[in-house]
GUFIRO-171066 format. One line per field, with one value per residue: residue number from 1; x, y, z of N, C-alpha, C, O in turn. Coordinates in steps of 0.2 Angstrom, whole numbers, plus 2048, in hexadecimal, padded with zeros to 3 digits. Example, Ala and Ser with C-alpha at 12.3 -4.5 7.8 and 13.67 -1.06 7.14 Angstrom:
REM GUFIRO-171066
n: c(1	2)
n.u: c(842	840)
n.v: c(7E4	7F5)
n.w: c(827	823)
ca.u: c(83E	844)
ca.v: c(7EA	7FB)
ca.w: c(827	824)
c.u: c(842	840)
c.v: c(7F0	800)
c.w: c(827	827)
o.u: c(847	843)
o.v: c(7EF	806)
o.w: c(82A	828)
***
This chain:
REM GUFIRO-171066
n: c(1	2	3	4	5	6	7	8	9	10	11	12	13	14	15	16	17	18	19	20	21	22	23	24	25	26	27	28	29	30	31	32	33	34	35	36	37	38	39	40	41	42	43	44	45	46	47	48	49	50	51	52	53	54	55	56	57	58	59	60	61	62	63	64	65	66	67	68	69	70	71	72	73	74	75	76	77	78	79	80	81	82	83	84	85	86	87	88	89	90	91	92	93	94	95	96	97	98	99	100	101	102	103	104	105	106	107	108	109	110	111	112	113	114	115	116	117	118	119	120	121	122	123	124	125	126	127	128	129	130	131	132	133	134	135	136	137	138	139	140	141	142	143	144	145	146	147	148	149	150	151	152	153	154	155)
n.u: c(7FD	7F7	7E5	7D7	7C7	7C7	7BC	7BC	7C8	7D8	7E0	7EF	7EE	7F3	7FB	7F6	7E8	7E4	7E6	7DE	7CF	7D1	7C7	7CC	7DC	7E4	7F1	7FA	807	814	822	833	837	82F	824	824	818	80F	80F	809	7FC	7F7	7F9	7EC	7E2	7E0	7DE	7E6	7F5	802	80D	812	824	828	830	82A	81E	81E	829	831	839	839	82E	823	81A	810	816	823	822	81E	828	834	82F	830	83D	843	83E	839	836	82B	82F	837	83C	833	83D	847	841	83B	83C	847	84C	840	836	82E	821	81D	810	80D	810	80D	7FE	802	811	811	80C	814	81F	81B	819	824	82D	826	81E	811	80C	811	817	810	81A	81B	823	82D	824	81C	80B	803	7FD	7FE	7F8	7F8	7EA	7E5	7E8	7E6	7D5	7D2	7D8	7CC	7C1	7C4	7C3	7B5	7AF	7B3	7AE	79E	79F	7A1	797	78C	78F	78E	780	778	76C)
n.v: c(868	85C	85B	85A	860	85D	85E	86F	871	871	864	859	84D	83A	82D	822	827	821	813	80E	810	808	7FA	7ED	7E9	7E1	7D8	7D0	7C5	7BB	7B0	7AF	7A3	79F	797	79E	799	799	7A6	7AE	7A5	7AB	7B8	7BA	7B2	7BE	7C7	7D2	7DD	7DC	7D3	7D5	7D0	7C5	7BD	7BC	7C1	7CE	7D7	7DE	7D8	7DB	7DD	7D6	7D8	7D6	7D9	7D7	7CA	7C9	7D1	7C7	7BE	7C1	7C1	7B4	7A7	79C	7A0	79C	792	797	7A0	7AB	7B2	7B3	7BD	7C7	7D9	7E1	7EC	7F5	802	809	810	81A	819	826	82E	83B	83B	843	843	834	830	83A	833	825	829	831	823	81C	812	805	7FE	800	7FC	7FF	800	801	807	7FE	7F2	7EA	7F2	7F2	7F4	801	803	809	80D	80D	81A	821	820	827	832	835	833	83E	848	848	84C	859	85F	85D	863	870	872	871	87D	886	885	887	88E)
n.w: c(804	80C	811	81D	823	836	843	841	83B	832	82D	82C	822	824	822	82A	82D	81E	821	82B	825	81C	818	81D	827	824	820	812	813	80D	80D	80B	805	7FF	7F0	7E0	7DA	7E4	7E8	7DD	7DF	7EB	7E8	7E1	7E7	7F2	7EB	7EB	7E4	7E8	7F3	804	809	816	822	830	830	835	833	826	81A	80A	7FC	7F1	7E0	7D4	7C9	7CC	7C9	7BC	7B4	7B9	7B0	7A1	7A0	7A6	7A2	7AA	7B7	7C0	7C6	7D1	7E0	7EB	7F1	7E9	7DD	7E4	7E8	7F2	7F9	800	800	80D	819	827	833	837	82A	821	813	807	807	805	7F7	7F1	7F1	7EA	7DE	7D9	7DA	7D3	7DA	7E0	7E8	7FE	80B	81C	82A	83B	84B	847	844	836	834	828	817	80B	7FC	7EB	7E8	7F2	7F6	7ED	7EE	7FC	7F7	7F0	7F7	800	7FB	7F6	803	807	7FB	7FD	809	804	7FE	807	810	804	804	810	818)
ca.u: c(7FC	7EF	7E1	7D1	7C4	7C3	7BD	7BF	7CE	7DA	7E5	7F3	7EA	7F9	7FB	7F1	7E1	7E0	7E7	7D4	7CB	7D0	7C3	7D2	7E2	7E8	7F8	7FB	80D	817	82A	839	837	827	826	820	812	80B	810	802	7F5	7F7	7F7	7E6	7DF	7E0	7DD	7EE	7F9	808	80D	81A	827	82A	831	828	818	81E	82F	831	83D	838	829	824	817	80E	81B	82B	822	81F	830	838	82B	832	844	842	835	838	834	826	834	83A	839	831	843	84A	83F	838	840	84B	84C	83A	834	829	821	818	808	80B	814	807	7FC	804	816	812	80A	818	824	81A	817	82B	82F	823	81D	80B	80B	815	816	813	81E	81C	827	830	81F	817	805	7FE	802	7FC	7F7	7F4	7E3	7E2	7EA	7DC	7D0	7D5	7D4	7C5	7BC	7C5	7C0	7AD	7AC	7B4	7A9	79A	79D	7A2	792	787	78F	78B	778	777	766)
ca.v: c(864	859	85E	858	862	85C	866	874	874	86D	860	856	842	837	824	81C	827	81C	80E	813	814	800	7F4	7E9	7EB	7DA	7DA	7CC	7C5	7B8	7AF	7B0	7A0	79D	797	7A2	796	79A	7AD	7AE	7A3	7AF	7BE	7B6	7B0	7C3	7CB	7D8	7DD	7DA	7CF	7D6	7C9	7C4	7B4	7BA	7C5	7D6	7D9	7DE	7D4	7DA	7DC	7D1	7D8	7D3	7DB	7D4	7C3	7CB	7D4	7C3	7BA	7C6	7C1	7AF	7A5	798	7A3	79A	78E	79C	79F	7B3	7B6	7B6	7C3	7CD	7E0	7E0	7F4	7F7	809	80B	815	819	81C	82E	832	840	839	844	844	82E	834	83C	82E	822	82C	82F	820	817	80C	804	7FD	802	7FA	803	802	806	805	7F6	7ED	7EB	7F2	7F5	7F7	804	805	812	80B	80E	821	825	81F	829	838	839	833	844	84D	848	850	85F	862	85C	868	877	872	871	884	88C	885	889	893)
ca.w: c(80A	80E	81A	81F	82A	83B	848	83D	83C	82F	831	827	821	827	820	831	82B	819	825	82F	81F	818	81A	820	828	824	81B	810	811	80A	80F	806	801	7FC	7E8	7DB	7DA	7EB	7EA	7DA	7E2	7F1	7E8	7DD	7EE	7F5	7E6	7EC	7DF	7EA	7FB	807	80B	81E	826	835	830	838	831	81E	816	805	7F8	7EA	7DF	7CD	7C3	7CA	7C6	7B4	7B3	7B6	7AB	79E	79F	7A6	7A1	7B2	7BB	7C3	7CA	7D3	7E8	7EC	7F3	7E2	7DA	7E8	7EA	7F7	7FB	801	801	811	81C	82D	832	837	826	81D	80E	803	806	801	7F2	7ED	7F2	7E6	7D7	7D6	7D9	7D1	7DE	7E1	7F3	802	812	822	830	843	850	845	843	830	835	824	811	807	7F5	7EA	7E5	7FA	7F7	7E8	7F2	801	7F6	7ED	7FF	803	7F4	7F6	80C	805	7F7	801	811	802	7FB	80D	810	801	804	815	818)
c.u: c(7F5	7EC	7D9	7CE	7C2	7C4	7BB	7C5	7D1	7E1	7E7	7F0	7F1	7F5	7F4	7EA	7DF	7E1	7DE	7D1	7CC	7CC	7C7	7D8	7E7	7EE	7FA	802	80F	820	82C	839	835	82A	823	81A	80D	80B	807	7FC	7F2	7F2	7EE	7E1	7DE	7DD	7DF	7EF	801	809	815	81F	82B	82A	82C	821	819	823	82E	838	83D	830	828	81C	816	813	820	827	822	824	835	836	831	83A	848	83D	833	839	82F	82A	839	839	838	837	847	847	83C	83D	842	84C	845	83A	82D	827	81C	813	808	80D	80C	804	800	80C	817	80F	80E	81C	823	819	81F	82E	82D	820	817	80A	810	813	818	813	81F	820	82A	82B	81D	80F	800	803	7FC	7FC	7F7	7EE	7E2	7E2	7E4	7D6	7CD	7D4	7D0	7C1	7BD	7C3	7B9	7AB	7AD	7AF	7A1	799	79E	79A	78A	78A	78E	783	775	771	768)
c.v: c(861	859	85B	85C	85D	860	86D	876	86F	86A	85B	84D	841	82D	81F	81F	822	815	80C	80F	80C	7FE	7ED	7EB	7E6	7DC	7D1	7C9	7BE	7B3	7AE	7A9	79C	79B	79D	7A1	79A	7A1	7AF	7AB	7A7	7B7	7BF	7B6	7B7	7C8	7D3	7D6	7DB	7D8	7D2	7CF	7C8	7BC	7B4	7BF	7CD	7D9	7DA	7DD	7D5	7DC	7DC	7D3	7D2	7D5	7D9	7CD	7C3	7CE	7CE	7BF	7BC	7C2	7B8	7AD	79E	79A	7A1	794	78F	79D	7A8	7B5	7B7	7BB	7C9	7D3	7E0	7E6	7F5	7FF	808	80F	814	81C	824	831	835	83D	83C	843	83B	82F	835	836	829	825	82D	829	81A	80F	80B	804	7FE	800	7FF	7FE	805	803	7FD	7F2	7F1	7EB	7F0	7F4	7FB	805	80A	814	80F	818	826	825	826	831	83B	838	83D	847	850	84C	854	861	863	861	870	877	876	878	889	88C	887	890	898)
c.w: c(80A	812	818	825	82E	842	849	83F	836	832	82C	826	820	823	824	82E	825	81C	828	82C	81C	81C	81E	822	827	820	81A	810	80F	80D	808	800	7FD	7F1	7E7	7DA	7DF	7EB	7E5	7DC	7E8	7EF	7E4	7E3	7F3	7F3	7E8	7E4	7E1	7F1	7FE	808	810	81E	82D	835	832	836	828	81A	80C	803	7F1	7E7	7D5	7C9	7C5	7C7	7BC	7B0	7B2	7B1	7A5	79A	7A2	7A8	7A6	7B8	7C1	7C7	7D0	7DE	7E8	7EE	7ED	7DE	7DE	7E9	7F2	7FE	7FB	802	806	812	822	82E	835	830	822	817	808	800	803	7FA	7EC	7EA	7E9	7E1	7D5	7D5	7D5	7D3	7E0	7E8	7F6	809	815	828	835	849	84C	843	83D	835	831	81D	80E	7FE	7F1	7E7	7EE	7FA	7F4	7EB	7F6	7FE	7F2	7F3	801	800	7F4	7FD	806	802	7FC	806	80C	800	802	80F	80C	801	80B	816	81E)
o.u: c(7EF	7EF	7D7	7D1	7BE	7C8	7BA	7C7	7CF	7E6	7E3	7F0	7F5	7EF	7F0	7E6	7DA	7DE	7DA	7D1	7C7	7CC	7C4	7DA	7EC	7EF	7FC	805	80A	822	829	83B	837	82F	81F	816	808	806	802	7F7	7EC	7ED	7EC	7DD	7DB	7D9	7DC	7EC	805	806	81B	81C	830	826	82B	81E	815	823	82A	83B	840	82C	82B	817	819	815	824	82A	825	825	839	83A	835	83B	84E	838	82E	83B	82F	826	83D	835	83C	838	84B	84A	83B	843	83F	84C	843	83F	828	827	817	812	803	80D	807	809	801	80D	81C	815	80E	81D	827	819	821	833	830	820	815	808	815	80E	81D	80F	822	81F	82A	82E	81B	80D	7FB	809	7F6	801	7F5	7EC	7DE	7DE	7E1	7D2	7C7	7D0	7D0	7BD	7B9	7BE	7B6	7A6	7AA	7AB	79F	793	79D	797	785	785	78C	77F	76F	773	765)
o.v: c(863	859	85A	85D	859	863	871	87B	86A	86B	858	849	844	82A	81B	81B	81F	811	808	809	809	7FF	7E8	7F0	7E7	7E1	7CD	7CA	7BB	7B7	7AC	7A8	797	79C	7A0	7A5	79E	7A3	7B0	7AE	7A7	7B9	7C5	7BA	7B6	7CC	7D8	7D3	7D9	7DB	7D2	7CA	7CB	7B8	7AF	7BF	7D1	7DF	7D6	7E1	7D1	7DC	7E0	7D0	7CD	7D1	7D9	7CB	7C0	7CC	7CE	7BC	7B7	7C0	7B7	7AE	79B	798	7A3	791	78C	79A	7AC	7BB	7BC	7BC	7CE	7D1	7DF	7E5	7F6	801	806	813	80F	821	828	837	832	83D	838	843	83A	82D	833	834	828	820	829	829	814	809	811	808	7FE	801	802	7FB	80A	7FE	7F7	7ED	7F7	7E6	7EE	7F4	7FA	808	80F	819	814	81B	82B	829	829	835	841	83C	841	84B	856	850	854	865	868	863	875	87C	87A	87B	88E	890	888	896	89D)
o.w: c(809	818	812	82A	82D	845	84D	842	836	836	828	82B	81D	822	822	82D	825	819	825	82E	81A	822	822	81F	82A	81D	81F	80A	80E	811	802	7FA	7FA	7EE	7EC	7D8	7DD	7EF	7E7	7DB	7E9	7F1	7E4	7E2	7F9	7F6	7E6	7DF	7DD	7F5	7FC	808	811	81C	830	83A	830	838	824	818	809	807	7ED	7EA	7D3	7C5	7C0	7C2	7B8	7AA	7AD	7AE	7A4	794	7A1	7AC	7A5	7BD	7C7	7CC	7D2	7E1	7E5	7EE	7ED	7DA	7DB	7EA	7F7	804	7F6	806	803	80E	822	82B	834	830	820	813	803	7FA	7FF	7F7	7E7	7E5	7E5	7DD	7D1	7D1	7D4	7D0	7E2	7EC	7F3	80C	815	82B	835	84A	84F	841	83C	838	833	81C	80E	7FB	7F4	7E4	7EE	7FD	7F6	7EA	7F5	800	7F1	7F4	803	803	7F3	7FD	801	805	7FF	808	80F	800	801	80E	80D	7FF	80B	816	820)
***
């Protein structure tokens, strides 16, 4: 379980605290039928690795990262003549901002998934990466030690 002292007291880190914790909560999106052109200049112009895909900015219709462009590259090489609704993944794996850091964690590691749109109440709030997860827990790693550190030196 993931816990963080506050308080003193421990308590489960949920999606919304690395939510918190970005420097942005923008969330970068995309339509369906955007080209491939525009999806790359986007994801370039952000410096993401992948764009969710909404006709209306709050719904998730989808997400199209660097590797479906490189997967289709792969197996068609006009790909670049393409609209983001034919290569974007269709089946999104989410999640919401209460769901526990650890149990997404797991999510991605079995499934082998980088980013994750969260979802509240029906509105995309956020996406999470897993540059944003590592982050999220060596920040956690370093208090810990730190306050293990400030109690064994304690005069």
């Amino acid at each position: 379980m993931t816990a963080a002292t506050a308080g003193g007291y421990l308590r489960v880190m949920r999606i919304g605290d690395v939510l918190k914790a970005k420097p942005s909560r923008e969330v970068v999106t995309i339509g369906p039928e955007a080209g491939v052109r525009e999806l790359l200049a986007r994801l370039s112009e952000h410096n993401v690795g992948a764009l969710i895909v909404s006709s209306d900015g709050t719904t998730v219709a989808g997400i199209v990262s660097e590797r479906d462009v490189v997967r289709h590259l792969h197996s068609d090489g006009t790909v670049i003549n393409n609209t983001v609704g034919a290569i974007m993944t269709e089946v999104v794996q989410t999640c919401d901002e209460d769901t526990p850091l650890d149990e997404l964690m797991k999510t991605m590691t079995e499934r082998r998934i980088r980013h994750v749109p969260v979802v509240h109440e029906g509105r995309l709030t956020g996406i999470i990466s897993i540059g944003d997860v590592v982050k999220h827990k060596i920040d956690q790693l370093e208090f810990e030690r730190d306050q293990l550190d400030s109690y064994l030196h304690q005069t």
